[in-house]
MARMAR-914995 format. One record per residue (C-alpha): residue in one letter; chain; x, y, z. Coordinates in steps of 0.1 Angstrom, whole numbers. Example, Ala and Ser with C-alpha at 12.3 -4.5 7.8 and 13.67 -1.06 7.14 Angstrom:
<bamars>
BAMAR,resn,chain,east,north,up
BAMAR,a,A,123,-45,78
BAMAR,s,A,137,-11,71
</bamars>
This chain:
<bamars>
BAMAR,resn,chain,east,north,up
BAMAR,x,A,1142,1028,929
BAMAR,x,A,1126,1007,954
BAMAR,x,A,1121,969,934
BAMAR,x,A,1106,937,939
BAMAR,x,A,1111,903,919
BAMAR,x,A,1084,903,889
BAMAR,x,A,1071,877,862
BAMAR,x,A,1081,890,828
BAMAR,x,A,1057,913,816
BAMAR,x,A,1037,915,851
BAMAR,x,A,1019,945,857
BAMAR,x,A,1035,974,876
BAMAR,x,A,1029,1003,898
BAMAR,x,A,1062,1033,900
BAMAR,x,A,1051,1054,930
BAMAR,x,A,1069,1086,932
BAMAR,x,A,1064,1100,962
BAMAR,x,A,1082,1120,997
BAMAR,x,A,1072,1093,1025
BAMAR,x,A,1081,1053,997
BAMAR,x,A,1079,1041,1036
BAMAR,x,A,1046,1043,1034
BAMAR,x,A,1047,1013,1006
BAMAR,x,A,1035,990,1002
BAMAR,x,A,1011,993,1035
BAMAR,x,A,980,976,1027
BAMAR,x,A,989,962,993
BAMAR,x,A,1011,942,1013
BAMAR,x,A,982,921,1028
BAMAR,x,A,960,896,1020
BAMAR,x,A,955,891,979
BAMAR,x,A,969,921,966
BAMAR,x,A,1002,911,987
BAMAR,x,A,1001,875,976
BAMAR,x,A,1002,887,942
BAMAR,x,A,1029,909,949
BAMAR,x,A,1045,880,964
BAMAR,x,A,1044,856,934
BAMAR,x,A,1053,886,907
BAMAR,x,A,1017,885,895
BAMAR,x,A,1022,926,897
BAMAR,x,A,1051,943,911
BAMAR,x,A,1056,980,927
BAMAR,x,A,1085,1004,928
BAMAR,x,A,1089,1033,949
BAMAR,x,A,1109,1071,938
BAMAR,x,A,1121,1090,970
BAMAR,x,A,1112,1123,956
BAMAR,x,A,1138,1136,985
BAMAR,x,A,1172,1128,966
BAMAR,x,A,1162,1150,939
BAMAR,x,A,1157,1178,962
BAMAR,x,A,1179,1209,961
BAMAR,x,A,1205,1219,986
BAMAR,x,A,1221,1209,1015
BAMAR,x,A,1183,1202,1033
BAMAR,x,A,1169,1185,995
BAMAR,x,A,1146,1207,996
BAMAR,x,A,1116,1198,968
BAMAR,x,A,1093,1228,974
BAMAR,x,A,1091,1267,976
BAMAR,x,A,1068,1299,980
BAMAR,x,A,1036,1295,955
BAMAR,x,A,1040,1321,926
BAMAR,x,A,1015,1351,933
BAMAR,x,A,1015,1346,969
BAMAR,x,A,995,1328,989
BAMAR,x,A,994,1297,1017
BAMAR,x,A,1012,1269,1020
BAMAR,x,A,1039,1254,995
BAMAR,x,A,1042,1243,959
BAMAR,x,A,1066,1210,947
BAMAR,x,A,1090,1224,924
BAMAR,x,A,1084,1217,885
BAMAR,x,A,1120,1210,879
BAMAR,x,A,1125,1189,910
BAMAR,x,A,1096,1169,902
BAMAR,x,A,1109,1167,864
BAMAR,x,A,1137,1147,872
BAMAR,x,A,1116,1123,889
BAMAR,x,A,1090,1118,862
BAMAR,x,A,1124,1112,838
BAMAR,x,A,1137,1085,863
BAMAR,x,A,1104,1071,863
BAMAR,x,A,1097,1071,826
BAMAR,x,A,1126,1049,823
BAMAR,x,A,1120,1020,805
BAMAR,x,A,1083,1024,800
BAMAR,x,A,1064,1034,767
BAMAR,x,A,1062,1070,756
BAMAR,x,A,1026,1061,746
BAMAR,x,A,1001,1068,778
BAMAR,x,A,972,1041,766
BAMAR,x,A,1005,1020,776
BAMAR,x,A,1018,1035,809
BAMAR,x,A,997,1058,822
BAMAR,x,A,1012,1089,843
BAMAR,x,A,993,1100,871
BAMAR,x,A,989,1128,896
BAMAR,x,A,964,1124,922
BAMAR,x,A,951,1153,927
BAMAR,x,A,912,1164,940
BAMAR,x,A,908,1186,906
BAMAR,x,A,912,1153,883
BAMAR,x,A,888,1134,867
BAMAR,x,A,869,1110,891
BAMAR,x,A,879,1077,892
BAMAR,x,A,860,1047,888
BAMAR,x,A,856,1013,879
BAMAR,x,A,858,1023,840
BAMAR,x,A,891,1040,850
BAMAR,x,A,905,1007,868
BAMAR,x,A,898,986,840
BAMAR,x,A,918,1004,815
BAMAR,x,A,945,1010,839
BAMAR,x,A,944,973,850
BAMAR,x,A,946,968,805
BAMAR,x,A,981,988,805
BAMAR,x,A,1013,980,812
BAMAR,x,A,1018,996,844
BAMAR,x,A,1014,1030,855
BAMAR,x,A,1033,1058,869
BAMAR,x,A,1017,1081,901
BAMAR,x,A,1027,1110,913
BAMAR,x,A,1020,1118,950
BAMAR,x,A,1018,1154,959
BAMAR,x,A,1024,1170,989
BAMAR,x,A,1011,1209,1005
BAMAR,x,A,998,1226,982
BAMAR,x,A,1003,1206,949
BAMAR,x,A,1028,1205,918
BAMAR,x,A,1038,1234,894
BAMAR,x,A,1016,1231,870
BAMAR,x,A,1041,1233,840
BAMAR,x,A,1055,1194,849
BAMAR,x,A,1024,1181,846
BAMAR,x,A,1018,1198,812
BAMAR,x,A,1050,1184,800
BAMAR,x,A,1047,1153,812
BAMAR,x,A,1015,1147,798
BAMAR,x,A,1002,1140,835
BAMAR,x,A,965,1128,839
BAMAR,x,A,952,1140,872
BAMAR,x,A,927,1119,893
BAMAR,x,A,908,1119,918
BAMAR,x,A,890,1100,945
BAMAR,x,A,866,1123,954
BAMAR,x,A,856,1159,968
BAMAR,x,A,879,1159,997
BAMAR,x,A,915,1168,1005
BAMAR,x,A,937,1146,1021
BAMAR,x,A,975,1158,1032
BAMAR,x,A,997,1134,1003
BAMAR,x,A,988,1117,972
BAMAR,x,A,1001,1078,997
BAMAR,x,A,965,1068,1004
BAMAR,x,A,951,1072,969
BAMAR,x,A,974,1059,952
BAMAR,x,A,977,1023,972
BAMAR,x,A,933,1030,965
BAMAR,x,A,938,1034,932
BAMAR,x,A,969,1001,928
BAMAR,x,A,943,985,948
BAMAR,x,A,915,986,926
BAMAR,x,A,933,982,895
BAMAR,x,A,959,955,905
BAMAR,x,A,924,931,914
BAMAR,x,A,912,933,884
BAMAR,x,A,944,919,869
BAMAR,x,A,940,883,859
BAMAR,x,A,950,852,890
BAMAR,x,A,949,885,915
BAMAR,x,A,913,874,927
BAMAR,x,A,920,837,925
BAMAR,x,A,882,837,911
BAMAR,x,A,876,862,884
BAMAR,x,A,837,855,884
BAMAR,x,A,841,876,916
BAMAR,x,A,856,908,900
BAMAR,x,A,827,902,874
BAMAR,x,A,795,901,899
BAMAR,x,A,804,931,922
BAMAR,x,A,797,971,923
BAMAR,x,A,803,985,890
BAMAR,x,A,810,954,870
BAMAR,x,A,778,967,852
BAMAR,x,A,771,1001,860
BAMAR,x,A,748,987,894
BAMAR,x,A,756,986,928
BAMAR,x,A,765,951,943
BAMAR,x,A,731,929,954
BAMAR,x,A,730,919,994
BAMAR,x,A,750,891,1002
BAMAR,x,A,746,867,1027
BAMAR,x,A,761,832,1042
BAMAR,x,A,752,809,1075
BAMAR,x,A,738,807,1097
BAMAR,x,A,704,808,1076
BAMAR,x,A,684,825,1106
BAMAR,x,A,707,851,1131
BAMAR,x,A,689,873,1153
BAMAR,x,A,652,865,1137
BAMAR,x,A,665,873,1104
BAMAR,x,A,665,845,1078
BAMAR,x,A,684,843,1046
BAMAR,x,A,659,855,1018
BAMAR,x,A,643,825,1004
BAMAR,x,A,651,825,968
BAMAR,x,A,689,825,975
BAMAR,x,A,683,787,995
BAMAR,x,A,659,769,964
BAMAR,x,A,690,761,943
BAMAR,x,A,668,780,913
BAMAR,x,A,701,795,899
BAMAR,x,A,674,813,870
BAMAR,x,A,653,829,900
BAMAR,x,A,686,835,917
BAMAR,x,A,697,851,889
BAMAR,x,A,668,874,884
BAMAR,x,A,666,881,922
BAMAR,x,A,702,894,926
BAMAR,x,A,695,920,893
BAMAR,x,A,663,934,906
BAMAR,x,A,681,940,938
BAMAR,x,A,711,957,922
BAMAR,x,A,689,978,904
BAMAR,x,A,667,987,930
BAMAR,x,A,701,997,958
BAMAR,x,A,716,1019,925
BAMAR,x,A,683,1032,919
BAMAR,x,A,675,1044,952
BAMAR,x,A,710,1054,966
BAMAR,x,A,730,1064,935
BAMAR,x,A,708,1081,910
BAMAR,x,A,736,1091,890
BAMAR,x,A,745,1057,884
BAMAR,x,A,709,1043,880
BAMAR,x,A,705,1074,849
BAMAR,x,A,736,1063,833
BAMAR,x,A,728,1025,837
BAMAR,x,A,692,1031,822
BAMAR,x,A,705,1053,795
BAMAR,x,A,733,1026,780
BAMAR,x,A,703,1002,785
BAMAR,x,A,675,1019,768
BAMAR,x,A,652,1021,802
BAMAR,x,A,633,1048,817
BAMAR,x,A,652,1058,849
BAMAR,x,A,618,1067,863
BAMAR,x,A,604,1033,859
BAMAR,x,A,594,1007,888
BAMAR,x,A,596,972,886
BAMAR,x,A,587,947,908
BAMAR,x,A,610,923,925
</bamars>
């Protein structure tokens, strides 16, 4: 199990998965791999491969029933989820097990908050065509999803989804404000931002963001939020206006 130095208590990621080269990639940069740096959060990898079977370690075979491509063996992948289980709590509110997976529950901001409130979490990165079903079952695995695609291995959406949780953590961002004012904090889509020059190419900062009005400022970045989830994620705007007791078919001026 692939370890770095930790604070006590920090936050912290167990990736099992075939390719742990491919860790920690982009977490490794900027804040997410200062943080990782200074033991604000701390990741471990599980080479699937050793578990394997056989002279090749092999960790798949034929899908039951026939059909295309190949399925990661349920006892194979049981051993892993034991190793990784080690030392965490049996209680999934506390430790989260994942497998990402395009058949899980979307994930969203919602989802990164309560991973980011648990004590770590445990993902599970397939390969071909997916796990036996049966370790996920007895695992208690919660499959997720990024969205209606497919991509080759579980890699990329797990260091999405550490990504998204591990900023949320607290002294990750530096300024938590940040984490507070951007898309999803509140159900909206992030407001326009902008910074100098104050005029580029005929286009001039809007003027309400230069009066030092912080009120009007205020009130400005809201209508605009509302306005960019209204018109380009109506699904969000309905849910927004529904915990807010609006009409999702109203206009309002600016």
């Amino acid at each position: 199990m692939g370890e770095r130095p930790r604070l006590k208590g920090a936050w912290t990621a167990r990736i099992i998965t075939l390719f742990p080269e491919a860790f920690p990639g982009t977490l490794g940069l900027s804040l997410t791999g200062k943080a990782l740096e200074l033991g604000l959060w701390a990741l471990e990898t599980i080479d699937l491969r050793p578990f394997g079977e056989g002279r090749h370690k092999n960790v798949d075979d034929n899908p039951a029933g026939g059909g295309a491509g190949m399925v990661l063996r349920a006892d194979i992948v049981g051993k892993a989820l034991t190793e990784a289980a080690q030392g965490t709590p049996k209680d999934r509110a506390r430790w989260p097990v994942v497998y990402l997976s395009p058949r899980g529950k979307p994930f969203d901001q919602a989802m990164a908050r309560r991973f980011s409130g648990a004590e770590g979490i445990t993902l599970l990165c397939g390969r071909f065509e997916g796990v036996d079903q049966r370790a996920l079952d007895a695992f208690e695995v919660e499959e997720v999803s990024l969205g209606d695609f497919v991509l080759t291995g579980g890699e990329i959406a797990a260091q999405a989804l550490i990504d998204a949780t591990v900023r949320l953590i607290p002294r990750v961002l530096g300024n938590q404000a940040s984490a507070e004012e951007e898309s999803f904090s509140d159900g909206l889509l992030e407001f326009p931002q902008y910074t100098r020059p104050s005029v580029w190419d005929g286009r001039a900062i809007p003027e309400v963001l230069q009066s030092g009005h912080h009120a009007k400022i205020a009130t400005w970045r809201r209508g605009m939020a509302e306005r960019l989830t209204r018109e380009r994620r109506p699904d969000l705007w309905r849910a927004y206006c529904a915990a807010h007791g609006r009409d999702p078919d109203e206009d309002r001026e600016l």
